[in-house]
TORTINU-913805 format. One line per 4 residues: number of its first residue (from 1); their letters; for each residue x, y, z of C-alpha. Coordinates in steps of 0.001 Angstrom, whole numbers, plus 500000, padded with zeros to 6 digits. Each point is the difference from the previous one (the first is absolute). Layout:
<atoms>
NUM	A	X:Y:Z ~ ...
</atoms>
This chain:
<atoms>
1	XXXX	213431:807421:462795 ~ 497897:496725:499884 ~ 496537:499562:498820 ~ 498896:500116:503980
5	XXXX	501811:502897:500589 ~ 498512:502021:497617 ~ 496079:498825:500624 ~ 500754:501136:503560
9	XXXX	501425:503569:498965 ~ 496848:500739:497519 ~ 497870:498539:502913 ~ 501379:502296:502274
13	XXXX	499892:503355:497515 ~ 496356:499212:499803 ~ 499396:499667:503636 ~ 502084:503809:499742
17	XXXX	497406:500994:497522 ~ 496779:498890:501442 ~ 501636:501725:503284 ~ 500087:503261:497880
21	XXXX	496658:500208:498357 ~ 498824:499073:503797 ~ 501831:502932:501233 ~ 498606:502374:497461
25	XXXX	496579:499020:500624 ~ 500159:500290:503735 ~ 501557:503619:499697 ~ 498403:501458:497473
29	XXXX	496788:497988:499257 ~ 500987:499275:496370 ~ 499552:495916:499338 ~ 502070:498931:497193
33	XXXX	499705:496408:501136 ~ 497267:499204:496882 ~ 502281:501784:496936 ~ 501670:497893:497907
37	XXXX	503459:498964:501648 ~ 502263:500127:496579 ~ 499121:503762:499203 ~ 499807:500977:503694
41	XXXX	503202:498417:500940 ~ 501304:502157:496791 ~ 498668:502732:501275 ~ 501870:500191:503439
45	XXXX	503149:498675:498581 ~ 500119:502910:497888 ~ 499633:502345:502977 ~ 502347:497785:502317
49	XXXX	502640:500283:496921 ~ 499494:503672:500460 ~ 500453:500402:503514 ~ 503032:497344:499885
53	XXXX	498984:497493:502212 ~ 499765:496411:498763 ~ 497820:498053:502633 ~ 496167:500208:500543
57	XXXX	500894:499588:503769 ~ 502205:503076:499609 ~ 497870:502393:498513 ~ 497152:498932:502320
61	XXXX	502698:501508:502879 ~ 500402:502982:497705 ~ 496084:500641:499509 ~ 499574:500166:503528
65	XXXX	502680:502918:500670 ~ 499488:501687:496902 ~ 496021:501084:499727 ~ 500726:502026:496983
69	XXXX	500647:497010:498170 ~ 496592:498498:499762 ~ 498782:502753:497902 ~ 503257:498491:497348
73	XXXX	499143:496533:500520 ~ 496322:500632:498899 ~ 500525:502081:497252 ~ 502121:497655:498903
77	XXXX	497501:497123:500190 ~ 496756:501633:499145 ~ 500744:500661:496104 ~ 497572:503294:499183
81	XXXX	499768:499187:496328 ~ 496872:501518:498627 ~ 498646:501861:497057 ~ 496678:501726:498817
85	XXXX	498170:497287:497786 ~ 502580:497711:499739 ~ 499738:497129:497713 ~ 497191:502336:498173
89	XXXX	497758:497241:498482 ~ 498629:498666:503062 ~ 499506:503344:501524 ~ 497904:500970:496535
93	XXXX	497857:496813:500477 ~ 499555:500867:503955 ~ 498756:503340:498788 ~ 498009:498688:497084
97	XXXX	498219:497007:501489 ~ 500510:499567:503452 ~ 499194:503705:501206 ~ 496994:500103:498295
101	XXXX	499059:496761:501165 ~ 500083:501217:503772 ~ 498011:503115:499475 ~ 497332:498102:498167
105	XXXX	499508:498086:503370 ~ 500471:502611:502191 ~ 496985:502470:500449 ~ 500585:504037:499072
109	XXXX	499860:500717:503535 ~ 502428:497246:501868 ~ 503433:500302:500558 ~ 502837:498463:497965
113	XXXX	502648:498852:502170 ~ 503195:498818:498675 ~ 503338:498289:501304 ~ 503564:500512:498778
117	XXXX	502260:497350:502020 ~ 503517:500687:499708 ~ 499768:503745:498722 ~ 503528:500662:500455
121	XXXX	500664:503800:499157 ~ 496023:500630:498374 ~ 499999:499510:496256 ~ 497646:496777:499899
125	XXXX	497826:501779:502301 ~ 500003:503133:498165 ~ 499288:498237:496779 ~ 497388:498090:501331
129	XXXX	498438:503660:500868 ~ 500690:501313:496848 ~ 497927:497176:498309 ~ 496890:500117:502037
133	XXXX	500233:503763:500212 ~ 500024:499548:495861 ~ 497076:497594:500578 ~ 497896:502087:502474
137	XXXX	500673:503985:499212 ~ 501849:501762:502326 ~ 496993:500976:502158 ~ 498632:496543:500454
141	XXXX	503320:498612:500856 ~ 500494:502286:502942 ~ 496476:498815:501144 ~ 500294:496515:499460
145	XXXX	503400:498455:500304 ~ 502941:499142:502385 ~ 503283:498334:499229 ~ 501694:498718:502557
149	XXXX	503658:499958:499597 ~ 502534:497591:502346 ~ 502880:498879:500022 ~ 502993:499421:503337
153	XXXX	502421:502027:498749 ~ 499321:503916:501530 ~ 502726:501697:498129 ~ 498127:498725:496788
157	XXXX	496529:500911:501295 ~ 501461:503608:501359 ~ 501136:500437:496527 ~ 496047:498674:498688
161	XXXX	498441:502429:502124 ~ 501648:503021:498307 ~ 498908:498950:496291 ~ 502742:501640:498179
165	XXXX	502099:498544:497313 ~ 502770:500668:497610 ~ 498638:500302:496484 ~ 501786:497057:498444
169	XXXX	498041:497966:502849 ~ 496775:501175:497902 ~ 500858:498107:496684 ~ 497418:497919:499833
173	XXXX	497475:502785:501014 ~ 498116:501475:496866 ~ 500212:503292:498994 ~ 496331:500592:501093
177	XXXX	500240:498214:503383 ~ 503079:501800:500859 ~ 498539:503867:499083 ~ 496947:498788:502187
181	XXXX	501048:497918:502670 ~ 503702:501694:500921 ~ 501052:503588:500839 ~ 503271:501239:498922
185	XXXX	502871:500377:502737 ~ 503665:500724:500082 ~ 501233:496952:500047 ~ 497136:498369:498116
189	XXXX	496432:499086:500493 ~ 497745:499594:502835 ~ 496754:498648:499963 ~ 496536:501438:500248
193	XXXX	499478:501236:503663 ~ 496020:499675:500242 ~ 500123:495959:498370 ~ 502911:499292:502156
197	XXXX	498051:500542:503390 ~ 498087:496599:498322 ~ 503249:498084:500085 ~ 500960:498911:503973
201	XXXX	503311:498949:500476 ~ 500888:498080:502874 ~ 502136:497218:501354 ~ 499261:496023:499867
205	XXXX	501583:497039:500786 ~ 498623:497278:497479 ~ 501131:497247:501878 ~ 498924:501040:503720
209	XXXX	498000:502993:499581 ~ 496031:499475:498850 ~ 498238:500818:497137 ~ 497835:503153:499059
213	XXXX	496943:498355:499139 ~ 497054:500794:497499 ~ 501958:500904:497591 ~ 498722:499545:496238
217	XXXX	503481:499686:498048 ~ 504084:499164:501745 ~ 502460:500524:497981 ~ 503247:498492:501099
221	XXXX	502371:499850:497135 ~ 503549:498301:500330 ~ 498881:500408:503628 ~ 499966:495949:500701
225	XXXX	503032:498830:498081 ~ 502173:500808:502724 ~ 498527:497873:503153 ~ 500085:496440:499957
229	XXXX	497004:497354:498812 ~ 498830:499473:503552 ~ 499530:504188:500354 ~ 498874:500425:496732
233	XXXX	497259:497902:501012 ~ 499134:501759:503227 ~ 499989:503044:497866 ~ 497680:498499:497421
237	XXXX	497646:499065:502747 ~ 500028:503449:501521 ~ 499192:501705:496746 ~ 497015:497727:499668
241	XXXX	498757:501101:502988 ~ 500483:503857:499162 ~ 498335:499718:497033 ~ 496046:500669:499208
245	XXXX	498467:496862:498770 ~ 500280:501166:496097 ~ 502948:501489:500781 ~ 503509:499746:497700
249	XXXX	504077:498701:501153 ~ 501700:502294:496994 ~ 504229:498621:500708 ~ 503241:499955:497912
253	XXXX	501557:498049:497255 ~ 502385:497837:502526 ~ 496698:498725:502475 ~ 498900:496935:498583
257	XXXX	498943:497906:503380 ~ 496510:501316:499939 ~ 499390:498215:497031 ~ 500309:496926:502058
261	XXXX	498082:502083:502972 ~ 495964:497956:500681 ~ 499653:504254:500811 ~ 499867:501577:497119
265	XXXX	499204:499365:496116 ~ 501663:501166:497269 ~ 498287:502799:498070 ~ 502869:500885:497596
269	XXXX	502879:497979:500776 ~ 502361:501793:497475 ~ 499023:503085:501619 ~ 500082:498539:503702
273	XXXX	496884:500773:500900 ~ 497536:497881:502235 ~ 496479:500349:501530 ~ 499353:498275:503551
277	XXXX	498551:496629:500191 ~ 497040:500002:502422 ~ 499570:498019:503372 ~ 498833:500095:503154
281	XXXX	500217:503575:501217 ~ 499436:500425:503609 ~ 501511:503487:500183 ~ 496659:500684:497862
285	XXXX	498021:497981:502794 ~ 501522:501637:502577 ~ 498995:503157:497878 ~ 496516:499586:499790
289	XXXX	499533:498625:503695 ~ 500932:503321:501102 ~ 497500:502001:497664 ~ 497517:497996:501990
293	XXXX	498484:502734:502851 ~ 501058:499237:503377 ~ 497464:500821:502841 ~ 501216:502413:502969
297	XXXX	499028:499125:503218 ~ 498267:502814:501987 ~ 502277:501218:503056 ~ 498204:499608:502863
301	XXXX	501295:501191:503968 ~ 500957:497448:502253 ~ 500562:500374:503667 ~ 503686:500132:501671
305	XXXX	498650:496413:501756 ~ 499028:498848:496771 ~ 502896:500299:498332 ~ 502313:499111:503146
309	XXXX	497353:496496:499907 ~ 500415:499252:495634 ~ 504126:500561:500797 ~ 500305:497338:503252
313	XXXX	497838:497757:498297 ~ 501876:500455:496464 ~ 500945:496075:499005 ~ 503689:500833:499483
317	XXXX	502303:501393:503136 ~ 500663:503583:499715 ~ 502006:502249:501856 ~ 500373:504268:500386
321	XXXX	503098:501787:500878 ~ 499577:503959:500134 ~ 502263:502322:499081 ~ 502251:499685:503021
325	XXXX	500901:496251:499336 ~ 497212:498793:502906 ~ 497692:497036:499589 ~ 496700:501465:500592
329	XXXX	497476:497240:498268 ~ 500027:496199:499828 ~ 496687:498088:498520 ~ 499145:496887:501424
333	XXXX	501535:497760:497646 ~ 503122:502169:500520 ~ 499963:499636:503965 ~ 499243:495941:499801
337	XXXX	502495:499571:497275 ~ 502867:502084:500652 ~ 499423:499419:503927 ~ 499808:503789:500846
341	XXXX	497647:501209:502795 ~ 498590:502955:501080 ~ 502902:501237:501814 ~ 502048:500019:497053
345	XXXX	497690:502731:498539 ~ 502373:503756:500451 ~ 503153:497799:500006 ~ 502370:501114:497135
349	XXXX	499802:497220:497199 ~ 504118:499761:500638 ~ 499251:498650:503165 ~ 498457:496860:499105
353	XXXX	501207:496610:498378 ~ 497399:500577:497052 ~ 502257:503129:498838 ~ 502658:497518:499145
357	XXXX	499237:496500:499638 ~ 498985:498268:497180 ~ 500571:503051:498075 ~ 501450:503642:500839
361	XXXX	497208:501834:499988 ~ 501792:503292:500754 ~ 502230:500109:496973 ~ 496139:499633:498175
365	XXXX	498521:503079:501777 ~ 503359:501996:498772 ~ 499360:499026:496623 ~ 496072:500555:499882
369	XXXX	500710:503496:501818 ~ 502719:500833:497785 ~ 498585:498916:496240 ~ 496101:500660:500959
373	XXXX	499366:496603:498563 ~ 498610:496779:501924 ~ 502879:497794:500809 ~ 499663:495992:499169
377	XXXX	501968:497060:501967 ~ 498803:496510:498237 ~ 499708:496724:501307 ~ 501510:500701:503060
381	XXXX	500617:496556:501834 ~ 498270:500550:503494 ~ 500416:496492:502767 ~ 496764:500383:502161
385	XXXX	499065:497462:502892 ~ 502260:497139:498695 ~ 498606:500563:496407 ~ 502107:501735:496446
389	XXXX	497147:503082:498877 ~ 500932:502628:496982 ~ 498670:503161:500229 ~ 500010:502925:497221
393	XXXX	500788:503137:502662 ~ 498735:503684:498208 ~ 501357:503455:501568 ~ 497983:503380:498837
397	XXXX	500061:503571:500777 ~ 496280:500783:501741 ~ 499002:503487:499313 ~ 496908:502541:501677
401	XXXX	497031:501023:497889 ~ 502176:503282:499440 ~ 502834:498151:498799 ~ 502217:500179:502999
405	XXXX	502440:496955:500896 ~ 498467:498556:503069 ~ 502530:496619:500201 ~ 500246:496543:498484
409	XXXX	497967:496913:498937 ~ 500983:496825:500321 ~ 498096:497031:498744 ~ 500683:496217:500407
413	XXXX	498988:497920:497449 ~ 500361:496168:500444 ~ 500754:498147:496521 ~ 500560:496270:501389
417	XXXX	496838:498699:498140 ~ 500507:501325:496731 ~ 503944:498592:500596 ~ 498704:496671:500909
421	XXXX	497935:500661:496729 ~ 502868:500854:498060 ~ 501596:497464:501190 ~ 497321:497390:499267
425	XXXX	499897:501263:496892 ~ 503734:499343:498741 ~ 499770:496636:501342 ~ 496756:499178:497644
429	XXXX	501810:502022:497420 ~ 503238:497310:500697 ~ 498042:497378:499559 ~ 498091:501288:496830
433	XXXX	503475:500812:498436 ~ 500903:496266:500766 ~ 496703:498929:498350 ~ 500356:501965:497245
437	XXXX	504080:498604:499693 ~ 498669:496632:500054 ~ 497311:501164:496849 ~ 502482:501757:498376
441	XXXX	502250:496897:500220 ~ 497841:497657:497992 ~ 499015:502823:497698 ~ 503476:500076:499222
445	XXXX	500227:496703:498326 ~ 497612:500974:497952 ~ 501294:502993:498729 ~ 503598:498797:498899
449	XXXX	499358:500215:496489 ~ 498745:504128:500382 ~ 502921:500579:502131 ~ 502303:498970:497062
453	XXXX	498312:502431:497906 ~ 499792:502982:502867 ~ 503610:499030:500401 ~ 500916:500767:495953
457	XXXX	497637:503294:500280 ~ 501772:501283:503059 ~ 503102:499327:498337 ~ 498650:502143:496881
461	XXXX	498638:502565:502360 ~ 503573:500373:502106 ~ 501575:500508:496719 ~ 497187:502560:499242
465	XXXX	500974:501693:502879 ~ 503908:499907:499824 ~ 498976:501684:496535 ~ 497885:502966:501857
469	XXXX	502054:500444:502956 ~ 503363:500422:497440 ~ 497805:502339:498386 ~ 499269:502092:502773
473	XXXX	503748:499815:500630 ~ 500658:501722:496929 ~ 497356:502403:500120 ~ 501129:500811:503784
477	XXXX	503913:500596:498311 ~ 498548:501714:497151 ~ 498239:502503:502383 ~ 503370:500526:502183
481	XXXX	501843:500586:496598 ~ 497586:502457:498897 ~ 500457:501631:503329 ~ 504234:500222:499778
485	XXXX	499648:500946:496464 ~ 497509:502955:501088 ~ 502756:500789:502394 ~ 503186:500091:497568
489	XXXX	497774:502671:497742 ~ 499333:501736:503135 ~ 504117:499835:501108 ~ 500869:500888:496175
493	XXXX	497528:503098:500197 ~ 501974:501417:502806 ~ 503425:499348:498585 ~ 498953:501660:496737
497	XXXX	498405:502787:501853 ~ 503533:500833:502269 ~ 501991:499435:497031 ~ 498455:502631:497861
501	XXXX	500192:502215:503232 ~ 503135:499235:500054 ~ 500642:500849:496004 ~ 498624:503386:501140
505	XXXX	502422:500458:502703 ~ 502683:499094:497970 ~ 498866:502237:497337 ~ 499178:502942:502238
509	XXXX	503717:499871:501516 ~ 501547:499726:496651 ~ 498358:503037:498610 ~ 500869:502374:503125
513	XXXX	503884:498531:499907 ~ 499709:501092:496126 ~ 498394:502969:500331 ~ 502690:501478:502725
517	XXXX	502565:502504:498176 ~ 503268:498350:501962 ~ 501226:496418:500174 ~ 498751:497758:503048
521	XXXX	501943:497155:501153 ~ 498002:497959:503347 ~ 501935:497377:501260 ~ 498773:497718:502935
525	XXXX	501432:499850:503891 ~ 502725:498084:498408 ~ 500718:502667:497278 ~ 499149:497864:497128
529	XXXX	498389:501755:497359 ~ 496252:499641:500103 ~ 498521:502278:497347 ~ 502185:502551:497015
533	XXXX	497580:502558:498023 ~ 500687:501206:496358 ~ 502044:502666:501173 ~ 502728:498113:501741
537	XXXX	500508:498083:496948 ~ 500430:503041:497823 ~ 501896:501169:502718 ~ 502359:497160:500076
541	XXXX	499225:497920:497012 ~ 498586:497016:501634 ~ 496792:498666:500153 ~ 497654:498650:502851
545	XXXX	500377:496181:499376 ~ 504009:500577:499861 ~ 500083:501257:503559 ~ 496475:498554:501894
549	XXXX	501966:497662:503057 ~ 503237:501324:499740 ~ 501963:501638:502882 ~ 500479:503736:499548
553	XXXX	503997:499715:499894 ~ 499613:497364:497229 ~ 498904:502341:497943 ~ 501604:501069:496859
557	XXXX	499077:503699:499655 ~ 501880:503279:499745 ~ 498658:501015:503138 ~ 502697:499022:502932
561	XXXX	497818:497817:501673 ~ 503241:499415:502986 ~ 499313:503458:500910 ~ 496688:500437:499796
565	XXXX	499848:496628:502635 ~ 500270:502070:503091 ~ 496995:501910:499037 ~ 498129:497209:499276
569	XXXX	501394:498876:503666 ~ 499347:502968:501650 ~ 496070:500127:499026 ~ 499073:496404:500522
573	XXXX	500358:499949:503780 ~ 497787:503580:499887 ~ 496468:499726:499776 ~ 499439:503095:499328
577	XXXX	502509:501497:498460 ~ 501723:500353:496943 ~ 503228:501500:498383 ~ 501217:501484:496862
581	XXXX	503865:500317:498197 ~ 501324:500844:496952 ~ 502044:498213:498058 ~ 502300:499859:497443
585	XXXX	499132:497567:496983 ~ 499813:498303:496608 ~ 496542:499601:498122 ~ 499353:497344:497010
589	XXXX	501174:502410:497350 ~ 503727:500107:502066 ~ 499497:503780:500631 ~ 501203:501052:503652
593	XXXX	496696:501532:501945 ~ 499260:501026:503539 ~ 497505:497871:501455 ~ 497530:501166:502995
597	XXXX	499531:496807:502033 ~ 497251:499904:502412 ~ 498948:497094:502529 ~ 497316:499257:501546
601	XXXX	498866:497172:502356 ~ 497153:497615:499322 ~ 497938:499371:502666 ~ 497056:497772:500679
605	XXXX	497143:500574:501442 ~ 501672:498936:503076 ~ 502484:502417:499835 ~ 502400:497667:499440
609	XXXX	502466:500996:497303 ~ 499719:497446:497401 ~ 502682:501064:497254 ~ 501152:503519:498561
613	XXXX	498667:502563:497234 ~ 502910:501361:497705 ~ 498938:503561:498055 ~ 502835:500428:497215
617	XXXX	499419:503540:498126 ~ 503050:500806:497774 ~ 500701:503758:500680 ~ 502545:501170:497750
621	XXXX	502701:498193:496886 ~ 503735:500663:500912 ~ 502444:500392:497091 ~ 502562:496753:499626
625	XX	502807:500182:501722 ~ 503065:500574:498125
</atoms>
């Protein structure tokens, strides 16, 4: 295949892929667009190599009959690697410095409020707890503190929720903490019921979904590594916004692009900790505008004639519709606009033009009716008298002082003066753009010699982050290793578990075969020899190992095996039955014996006969024959 050839067949696998993550993300609200596409497209190529099917294209035709799948796919992608206090150093200084540092700002009787992004199945969360709980005394911490908990993956967070772990997950618990924060279970531990009511789990998108906000310290560790430097920045900016204004960003080893982040400043770098950088904050603004009392207007009766005078004299056209679909008010501007006249008032709104054209205002009054919300059509194009007008056209349920539906509002609101506006306004902004090209243009030439140096540090800084973003890379493979090795112990458990079951299967069998006072020969459908006790070999002088696989009339014994066929015959195609014969015969030590031979079919727990039971008991020793 040429060069061309194979340019065009990676473009089109990436037109499969972006296809794919579209797919997902209309389907099941989960936007992987933003992760990083080297680990991602690992990620699904491991499941698609599961499933067998080679081409993004294909599996996005298999997602889409199979529903199951998803839940594969995304446990395949979101990698739930997670650990109480891992990397212990930096969760020592969080408890040592920065804890302390936010209840020395915070007043005895205010609430602590704290974020865990990316919580995957509860440890960080719980260890955050565990720390402030240390911090605060049990009592206080109850009072005074929530953690919220989020991540997208609900299996995870279902398995959060329940607080219980195996007790090699508590390693890096101490002694102390565990005995006080952690209750004993059957399968492990499970932490404190009354504290864990202060940890909220719940899901969140950190790409589309918004932050929780006044929160006074995130903690997002190994959370950011995965999404792309474009997301990570989104992120970033959303955290800033969560947090308090001396609140702290406490993240992993592997995120190093706040560092570069005008958001945050370091406060231990080592130890990834930062503190938000200050600006404008109009969410506190907004905050203290609305402490500000607001006066409430005294109610005061009006008069039906009043209020029929303030609606048909109301600057924007308005029209009523009861219940029944008829048109029982029009306001002036409504009549003169929409060209409606008193007649038309007790018509059904289907009846006239203005229930279809320029917009269907029917479909609206379905929606309004059906949601209970006020239904918007914007910048409707609207040709009056020769002349193009735009119109924003509002439907709304109208409802009786005792709350019952009476009909629908419907409000015209013409917008062609603020378009004209807008309009004005991109052409000055056109024209201030060219300006400002022309500017820019001769500020160029002066700036030649700075763009030679820019261009050396972006070179520097692009090498920087190759550097990172490889790091991440191995970080994100270290993670999915850790995962597949936690896995194999898991798969190596089990086999060791069913093979010392087995050992005591084995073992059990042998001893009631030995402990039987006659020989026992099984043999399979087939009449191979399956299993030989003690007995039968000091019955016939052979042991188990000689005879395990071999047909029944191969073997070498004194017993006449030719004869005692038929029997064996006769009781395999029986069920239930079995049969017994004597018979003449030689045992190891050559002396002649009469031998009691008993079969018996073996049956599963079908009922279907899966091979024969042979009971040899040697009766009596006949002299030599002469």
């Amino acid at each position: 295949m040429t060069q061309t050839g194979i340019q065009a067949e990676e473009r089109a696998r990436e037109a499969e892929f972006e296809a794919l993550l579209g797919f997902i993300r209309d389907n099941r609200g989960f936007d992987f667009t933003g992760y990083k596409r080297p680990s991602l497209k690992r990620r699904i190529d491991l499941r698609m190599e599961a499933v067998g099917i080679p081409s993004y294209a294909e599996y996005t035709d298999h997602l889409s009959k199979n529903g199951p799948e998803f839940v594969e796919l995304f446990n395949t992608i979101l990698i739930n690697v997670t650990s109480f206090f891992r990397d212990p150093a930096a969760w020592r200084y969080l408890a040592d410095v920065i804890v302390p540092r936010i209840l020395e700002a915070r007043p005895e009787d205010t609430e602590i409020r704290i974020w865990s992004a990316g919580c995957a199945t509860g440890e960080e969360a719980y260890s955050l707890a565990i720390i402030l709980a240390d911090a605060l005394g049990e009592e206080e911490f109850k009072d005074r503190v929530k953690i919220y908990a989020t991540d997208v993956d609900e299996d995870a967070l279902a398995n959060a929720r329940h607080g219980r772990y195996a007790e090699g997950a508590l390693q890096d618990v101490s002694q102390a903490q565990r005995e006080r924060y952690f209750e004993p279970s059957n399968s492990g531990y499970v932490f404190n019921a009354d504290l864990r009511r202060c940890v909220i789990f719940g899901r969140n998108d950190l790409i589309v979904d918004p932050p929780i906000s006044r929160i006074d310290l995130v903690a997002a560790r190994n959370t950011l590594m995965y999404f792309g430097a474009e997301t990570q920045r989104k992120i970033l900016s959303n955290f800033h916004f969560a947090l308090n204004s001396d609140g702290f960003l406490f993240l992993g080893r592997s995120e190093m692009l706040v560092t570069r982040s005008t958001l945050f400043e370091p406060v231990d770098l080592k130890r990834r900790v930062f503190a938000k950088i200050l600006q404008a904050d109009f969410r506190e603004n907004l905050r203290q505008m609305t402490r500000a009392p607001v006066p409430v207007p005294k109610l005061e009766t009006a008069t039906t004639r009043a209020r029929e005078a303030i609606f048909d004299s109301a600057p924007l056209a308005q029209l009523v519709v009861d219940a029944d679909g008829l048109l029982t008010l029009a306001n002036i501007q409504a009549r003169t606009f929409l060209g409606l006249g008193m007649a038309d008032l007790g018509r059904p709104l289907h009846d006239l033009e203005i229930s279809y054209r320029p917009v269907d205002l029917r479909s609206m009054i379905d929606e309004a009716n059906t949601t209970h919300h006020t239904v918007a059509a914007r910048d409707i194009e609207w040709r009056v008298g020769g002349e193009t007008r735009w119109f924003d056209i509002h439907v709304a349920a109208l409802h009786a002082v005792d709350g019952a539906g009476v009909g629908m509002g419907i409000t015209f609101t013409e917008t062609t003066r603020y378009r004209a506006l807008r309009e004005n306004l991109e052409v000055s902004k056109e024209r201030l753009e060219t300006a400002y090209e022309e500017l820019q243009s001769t500020a160029e030439e002066l700036e030649t010699t700075n763009e030679e140096l820019q261009s050396t540090n972006e070179e520097m800084e692009t090498t920087n982050e190759e550097l990172q973003s490889t790091n991440e890379e191995l970080e994100t493979m270290n993670e999915e290793l850790q995962s597949t090795n936690e896995e194999l112990h898991t798969i190596n458990d089990t086999l060791r578990e069913r093979t010392e079951e087995l050992d005591e299967v084995n073992s059990f069998l042998e001893s009631i075969l030995s402990s039987l006072d006659a020989g026992v020969i099984v043999t399979d459908s087939q009449f191979a020899v399956q299993a030989w006790n003690s007995q039968a070999r000091a019955l016939w002088g052979l042991s188990a190992d000689e005879v395990r696989g071999h047909h029944f009339t191969n073997l070498d014994i004194g017993l006449p095996v030719d004869r005692v066929m038929p029997l064996l015959r006769s009781v395999s195609t029986l069920a239930g039955g079995s049969a017994q014969e004597t018979f003449d015969a030689i045992n190891r030590r050559g002396q002649r014996i009469a031998c009691l031979v008993t079969a018996t079919p073996l049956t599963g727990s079908d009922g279907e006969v899966r091979g024969v039971i042979l009971l040899m008991r040697e009766l009596e020793t006949r002299p030599e024959a002469e």
